[in-house]
C-alpha positions in Angstrom: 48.6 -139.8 -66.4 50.8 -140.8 -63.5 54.0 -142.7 -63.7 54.2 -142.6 -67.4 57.4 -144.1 -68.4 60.4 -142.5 -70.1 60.2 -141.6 -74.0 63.2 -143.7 -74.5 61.5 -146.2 -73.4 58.5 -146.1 -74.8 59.8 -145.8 -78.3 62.0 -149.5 -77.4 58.9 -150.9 -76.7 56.9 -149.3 -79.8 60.0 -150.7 -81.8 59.8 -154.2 -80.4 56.5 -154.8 -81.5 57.0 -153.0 -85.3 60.5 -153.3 -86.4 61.1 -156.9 -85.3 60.0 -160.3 -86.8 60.5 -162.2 -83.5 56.9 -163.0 -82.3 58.1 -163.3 -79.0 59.6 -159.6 -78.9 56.9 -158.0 -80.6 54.4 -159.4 -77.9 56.7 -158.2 -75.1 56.7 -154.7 -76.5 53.0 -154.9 -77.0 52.3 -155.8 -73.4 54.8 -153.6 -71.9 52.7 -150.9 -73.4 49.7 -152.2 -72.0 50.9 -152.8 -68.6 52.1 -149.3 -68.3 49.2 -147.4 -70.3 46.2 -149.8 -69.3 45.8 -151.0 -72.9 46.7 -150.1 -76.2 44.7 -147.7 -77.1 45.5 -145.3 -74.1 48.8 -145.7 -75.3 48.3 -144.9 -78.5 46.3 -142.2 -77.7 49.3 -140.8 -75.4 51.7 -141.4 -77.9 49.5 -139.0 -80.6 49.2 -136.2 -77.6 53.1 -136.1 -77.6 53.6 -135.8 -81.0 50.9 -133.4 -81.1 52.7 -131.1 -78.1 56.0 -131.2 -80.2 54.3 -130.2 -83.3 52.7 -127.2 -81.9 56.5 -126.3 -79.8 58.1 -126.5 -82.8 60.3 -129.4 -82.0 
């Protein structure tokens, strides 16, 4: 995948749309995954494959 945003990032975004009760923040996490992943799923599916990667390194 090309252009695939910063960790950091992606984790503030993952956070906006489980950790907060503002409707309006968790939306803007949720489609600030899905403008950068193509929908939710791919970015679930990345997400997974990176935690995946740092199991097997030992991380």
């Amino acid at each position: 995948m090309k252009n695939v945003p910063p960790e950091s990032l992606i984790r503030t975004w993952v956070w906006m749309m489980s950790e907060t009760n503002n409707p309006d923040i968790m939306n803007k996490g949720r489609q600030n995954l899905i403008n950068a992943f193509g929908s939710l799923q791919q970015a679930i599916e990345y997400i997974e494959k990176q935690v995946d990667l740092t199991e097997k390194n030992g991380a």
